[in-house]
LOLO-541634 format. One record per residue: x negated, y, z of N, C-alpha, C in turn. Coordinates in pm, whole numbers, plus 50000, padded with zeros to 5 digits. Last residue first. Layout:
% residues N
XYZXYZXYZ ...
END
This chain:
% residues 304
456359648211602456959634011601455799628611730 455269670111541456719671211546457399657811539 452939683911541453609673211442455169670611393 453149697411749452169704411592452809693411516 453759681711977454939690311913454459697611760 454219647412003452729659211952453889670011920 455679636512299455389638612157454869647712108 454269608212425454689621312445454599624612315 454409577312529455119582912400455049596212420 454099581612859454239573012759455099581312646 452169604113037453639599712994453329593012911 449489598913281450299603713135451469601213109 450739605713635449639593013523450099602813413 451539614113894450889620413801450349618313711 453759598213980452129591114053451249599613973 455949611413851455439610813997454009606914031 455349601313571455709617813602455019613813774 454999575813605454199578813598454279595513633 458089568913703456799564613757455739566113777 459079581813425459739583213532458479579513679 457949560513247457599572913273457609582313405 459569536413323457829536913383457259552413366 462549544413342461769541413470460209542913452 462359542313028462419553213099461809553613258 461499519313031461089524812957461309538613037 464109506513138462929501113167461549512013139 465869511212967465839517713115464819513713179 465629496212714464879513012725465139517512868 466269470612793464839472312794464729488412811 468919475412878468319468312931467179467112972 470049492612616469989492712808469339490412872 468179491912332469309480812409468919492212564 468569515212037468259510312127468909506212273 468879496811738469379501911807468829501011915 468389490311373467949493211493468609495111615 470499489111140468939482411141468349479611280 472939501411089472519486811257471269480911267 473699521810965473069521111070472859516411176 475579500710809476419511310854475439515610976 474289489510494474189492610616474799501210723 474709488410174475309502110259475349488210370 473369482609875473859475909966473889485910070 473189485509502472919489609639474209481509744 473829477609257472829473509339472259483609429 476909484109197476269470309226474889461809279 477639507009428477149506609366476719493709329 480029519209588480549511209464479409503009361 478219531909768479449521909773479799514809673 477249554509659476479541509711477319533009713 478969572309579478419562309462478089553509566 481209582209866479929579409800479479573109673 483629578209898483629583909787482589583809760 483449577210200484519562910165484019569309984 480029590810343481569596510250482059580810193 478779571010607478899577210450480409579310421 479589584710897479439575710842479399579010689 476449609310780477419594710825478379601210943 474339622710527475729621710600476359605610644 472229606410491472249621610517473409624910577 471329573910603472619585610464472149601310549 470329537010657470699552810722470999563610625 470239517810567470929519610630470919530710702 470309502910174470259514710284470849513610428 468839485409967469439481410076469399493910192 468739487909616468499494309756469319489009851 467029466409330467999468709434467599482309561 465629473309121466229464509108467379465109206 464739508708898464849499709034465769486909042 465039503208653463489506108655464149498608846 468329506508579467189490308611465979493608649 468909529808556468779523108456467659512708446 470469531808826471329527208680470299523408580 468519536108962469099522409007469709520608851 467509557708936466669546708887467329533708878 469809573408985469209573608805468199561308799 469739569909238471219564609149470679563608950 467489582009328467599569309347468709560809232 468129606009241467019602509158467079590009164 469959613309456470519613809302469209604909154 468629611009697470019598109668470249606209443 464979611309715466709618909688467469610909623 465019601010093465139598609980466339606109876 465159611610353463419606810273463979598110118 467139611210490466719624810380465179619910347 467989587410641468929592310471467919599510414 465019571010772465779583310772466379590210582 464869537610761464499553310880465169562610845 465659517810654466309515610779465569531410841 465399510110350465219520010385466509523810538 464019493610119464229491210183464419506610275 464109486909736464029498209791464459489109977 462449466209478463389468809555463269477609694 461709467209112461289472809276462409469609384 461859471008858462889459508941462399460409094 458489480808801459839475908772460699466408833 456979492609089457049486808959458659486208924 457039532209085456879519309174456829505509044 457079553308991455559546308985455609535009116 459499564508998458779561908882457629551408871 459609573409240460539563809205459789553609038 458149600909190457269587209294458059574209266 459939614309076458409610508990457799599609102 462039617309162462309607109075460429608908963 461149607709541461959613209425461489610509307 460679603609856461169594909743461759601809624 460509629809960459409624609939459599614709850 462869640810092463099638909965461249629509914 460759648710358462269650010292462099651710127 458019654210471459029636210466460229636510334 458069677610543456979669210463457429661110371 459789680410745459469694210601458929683110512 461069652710847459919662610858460139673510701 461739622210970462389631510883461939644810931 459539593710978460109605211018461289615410931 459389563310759458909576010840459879585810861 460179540010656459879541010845459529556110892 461309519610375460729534810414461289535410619 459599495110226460399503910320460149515810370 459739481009897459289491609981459859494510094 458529452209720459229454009786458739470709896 456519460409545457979454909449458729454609579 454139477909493455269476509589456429471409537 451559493309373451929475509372453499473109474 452429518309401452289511009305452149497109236 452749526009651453749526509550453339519409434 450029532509720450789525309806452349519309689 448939550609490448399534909524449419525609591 450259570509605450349565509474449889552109497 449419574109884451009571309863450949562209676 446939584409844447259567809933448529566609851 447269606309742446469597909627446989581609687 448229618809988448919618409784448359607509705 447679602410242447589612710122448119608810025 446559567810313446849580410361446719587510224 446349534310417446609543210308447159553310339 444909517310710446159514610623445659532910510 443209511410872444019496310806444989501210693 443679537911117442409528711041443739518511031 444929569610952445099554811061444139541411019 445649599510839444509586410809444789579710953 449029606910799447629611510795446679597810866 451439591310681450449606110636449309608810650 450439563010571450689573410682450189585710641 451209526710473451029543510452451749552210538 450379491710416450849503110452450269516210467 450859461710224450049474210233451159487810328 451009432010275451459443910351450629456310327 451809397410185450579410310157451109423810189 453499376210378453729385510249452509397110260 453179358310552452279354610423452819364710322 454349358710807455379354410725454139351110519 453259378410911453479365910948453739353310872 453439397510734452349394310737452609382110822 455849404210894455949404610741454459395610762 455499416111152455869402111119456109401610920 453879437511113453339421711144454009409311104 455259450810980454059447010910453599440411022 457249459011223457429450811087456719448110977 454779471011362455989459611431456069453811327 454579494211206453219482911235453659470611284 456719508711224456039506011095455429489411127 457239512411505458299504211397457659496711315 454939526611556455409517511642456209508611572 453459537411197454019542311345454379526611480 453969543510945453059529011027453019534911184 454819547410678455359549710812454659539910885 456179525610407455609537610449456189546510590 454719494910332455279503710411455169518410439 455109474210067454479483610114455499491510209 454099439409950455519445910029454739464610055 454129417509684453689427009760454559435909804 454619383309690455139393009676455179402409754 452689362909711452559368309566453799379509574 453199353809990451829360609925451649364109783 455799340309887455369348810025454189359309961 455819326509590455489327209749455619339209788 458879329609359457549329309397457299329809545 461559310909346461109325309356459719323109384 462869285709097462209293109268461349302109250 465489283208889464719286108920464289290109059 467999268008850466949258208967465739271908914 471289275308848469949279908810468859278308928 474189272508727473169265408800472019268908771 476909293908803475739288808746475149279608835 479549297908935479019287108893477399274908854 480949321708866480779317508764480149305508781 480769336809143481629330209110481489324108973 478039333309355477969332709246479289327309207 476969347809592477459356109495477409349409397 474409330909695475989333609775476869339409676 473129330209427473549321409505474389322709573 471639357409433472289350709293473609335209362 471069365809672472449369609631472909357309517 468629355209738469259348609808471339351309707 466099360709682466329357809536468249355309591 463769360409807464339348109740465469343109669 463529384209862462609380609752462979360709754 465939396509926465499400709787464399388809721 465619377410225467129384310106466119384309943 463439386910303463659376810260464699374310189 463739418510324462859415110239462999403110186 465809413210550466619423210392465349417510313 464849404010734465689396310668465829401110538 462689424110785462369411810760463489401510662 464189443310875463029446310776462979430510722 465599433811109466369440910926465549438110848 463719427811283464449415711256465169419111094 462319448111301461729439011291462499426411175 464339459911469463959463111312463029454111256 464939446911673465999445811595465189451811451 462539446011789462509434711769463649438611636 462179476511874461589470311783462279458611723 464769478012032464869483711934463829478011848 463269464512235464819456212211464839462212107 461389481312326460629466512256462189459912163 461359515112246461979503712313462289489312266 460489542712258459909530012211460409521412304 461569576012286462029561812344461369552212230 459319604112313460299595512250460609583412333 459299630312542459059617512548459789611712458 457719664712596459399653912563458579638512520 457779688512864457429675812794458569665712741 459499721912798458939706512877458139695012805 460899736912633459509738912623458689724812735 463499740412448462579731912463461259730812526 464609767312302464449763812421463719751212515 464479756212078463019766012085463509771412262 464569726311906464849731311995464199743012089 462849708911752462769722811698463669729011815 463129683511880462119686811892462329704911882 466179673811801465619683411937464409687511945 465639661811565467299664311609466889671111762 463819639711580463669654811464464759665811524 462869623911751462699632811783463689645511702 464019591211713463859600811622463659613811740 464449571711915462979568511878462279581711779 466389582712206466329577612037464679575112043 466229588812425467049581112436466509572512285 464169611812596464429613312467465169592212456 462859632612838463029615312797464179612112722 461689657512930462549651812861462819638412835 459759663713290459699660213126461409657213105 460239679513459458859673113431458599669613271 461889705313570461889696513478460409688413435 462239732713653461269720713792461489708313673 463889746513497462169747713557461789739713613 466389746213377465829736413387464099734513429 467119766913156467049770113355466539757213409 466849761912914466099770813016466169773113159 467829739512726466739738512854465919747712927 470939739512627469679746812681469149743612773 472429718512524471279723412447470779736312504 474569692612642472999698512712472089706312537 475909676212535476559688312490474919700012574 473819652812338474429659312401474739674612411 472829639412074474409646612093474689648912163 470349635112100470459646312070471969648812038 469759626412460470309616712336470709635212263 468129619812787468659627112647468689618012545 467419626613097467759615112998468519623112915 465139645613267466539646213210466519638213066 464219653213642463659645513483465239644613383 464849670213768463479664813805463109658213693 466879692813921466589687513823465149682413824 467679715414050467659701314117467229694614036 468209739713866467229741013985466889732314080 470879727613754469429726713694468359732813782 472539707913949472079722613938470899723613890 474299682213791473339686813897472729700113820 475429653413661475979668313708475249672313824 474899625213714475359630013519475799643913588 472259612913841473299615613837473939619413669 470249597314017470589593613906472009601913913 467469592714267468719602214255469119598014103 464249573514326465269583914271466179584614269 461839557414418463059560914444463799571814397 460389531714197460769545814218462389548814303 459779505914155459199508514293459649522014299 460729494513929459459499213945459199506214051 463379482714039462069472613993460759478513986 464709509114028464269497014189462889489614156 464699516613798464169522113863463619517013982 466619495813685465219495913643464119501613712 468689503713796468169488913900466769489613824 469789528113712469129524213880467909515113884 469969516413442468539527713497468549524713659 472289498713425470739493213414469559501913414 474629510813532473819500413610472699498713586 474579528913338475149530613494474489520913561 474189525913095473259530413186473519527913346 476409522012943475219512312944474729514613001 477789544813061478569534813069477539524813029 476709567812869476179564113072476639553813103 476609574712658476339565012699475719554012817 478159596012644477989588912556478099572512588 476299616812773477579611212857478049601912779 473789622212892474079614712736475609609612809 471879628013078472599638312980473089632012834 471429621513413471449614613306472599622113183 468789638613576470029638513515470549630813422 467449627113876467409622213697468539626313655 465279641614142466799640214074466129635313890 462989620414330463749630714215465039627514183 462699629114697463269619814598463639627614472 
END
């Protein structure tokens, strides 16, 4: 029978019940503990705040199984050498799904002038369709492609961008320009990488259109917050709706805060639920044993 360490003390209190019984459902018998002799060790549930940062005595370890959807925060871990597994967890899609979507319908109808209006006005202007307002994604990953469906559900034109070439969608320096350039609405989905960081800055900010609005539920450091504050002040950008910061919870002294067009998310775009990711974990868990592939393994040359 394997042992599962469960290494997120955090959040064993969602787990306690719903990894067993996930595990029952998929036919695995296993051990579930939170304290075992890393020479007992068989698979180990992770979240990158645990106090667990060496994985060297941990030899009989099959794999890592990674709690978050972000790798960045353990991958570089150079004790690390097992298989690590991100968490894709359908409950976490749906919720970004659900940000991406609302925050876009927010902006493009226009919704603030209206809840926000102490003066009164009356203004019967209507926002244009669905299909006349171009959305671009950058990051087409599991998230990415989730919320370019349902966008595209919805009749909004979806261009999306990946670093590197994915059939349907815009790759490279030259993709990104293009991608940016019809984008009145943008989200940003990708990773936080050497690559990634700061990638929003104030020559790409530039070549979005005017009154653009910024969407940005993946990662604080894909954008530089000082280039963002220069576009925001002088209108070239229309709005940012942030929910993730380089530092959190954000500094109470941030600009973002005070800012009239930005909006501060306290990182609820996403989250992942109990329910479904013990599920998730169990089928790996399933497959480690019956010797199948792991689900989600992560490319370590990539680093996502």
């Amino acid at each position: 029978m394997p042992t599962v360490l469960f290494a997120a003390p955090a959040l064993w209190a969602e787990y306690r019940t719903a990894l067993p019984q996930a595990l029952d459902e998929a036919g695995v018998a296993a051990r579930v503990v939170t304290e075992a002799p890393p020479e007992e060790v068989d698979y180990i549930v992770y979240a990158p705040a645990s106090p667990l940062q060496d994985f060297t005595p941990y030899t009989r370890v099959k794999a890592i199984l990674n709690l978050w959807a972000g790798v960045e925060r353990i991958v570089g871990n150079p004790t690390l050498t097992q298989p690590l597994c991100r968490m894709v967890d359908p409950g976490l899609t749906e919720g970004m799904v659900e940000w991406v979507t609302g925050h876009t319908l927010r902006h493009h109808l226009g919704m603030d002038r209206h809840i926000v209006n102490p003066g009164h006005v009356w203004d019967p202007t209507c926002p244009p369709l669905a299909r006349e307002r171009p959305v671009t994604i950058l990051g087409m990953g599991a998230l990415g492609s989730a919320c370019a469906a349902g966008l595209r559900a919805l009749n909004f034109p979806v261009t999306g961008w990946s670093r590197t070439p994915k059939p349907g969608c815009l790759h490279g320096e030259d993709g990104l320009r293009q991608a940016l350039a019809t984008a009145q609405v943008l989200v940003l989905l990708l990773p936080r990488t050497p690559e990634t960081e700061n990638l929003l800055n104030a020559e790409r900010l530039a070549l979005l259109p005017r009154g653009a609005v910024i969407l940005n539920p993946g990662r604080g450091a894909l954008i530089d917050d000082d280039a963002l504050l220069a576009a925001l002040d002088s209108g070239h950008i229309g709005h940012a709706t942030l929910d993730v910061f380089r530092v959190e919870p954000l500094p109470a002294d941030h600009p973002y805060w005070s800012h009239p067009r930005v909006t501060v998310t306290p990182h609820i775009a996403a989250d992942t639920r109990a329910s479904s990711a013990a599920r998730v974990i169990a089928e790996n868990i399933r497959r480690g044993e019956a010797g199948e592939p792991f689900l989600h393994l992560v490319d370590r040359a990539r680093g996502y």
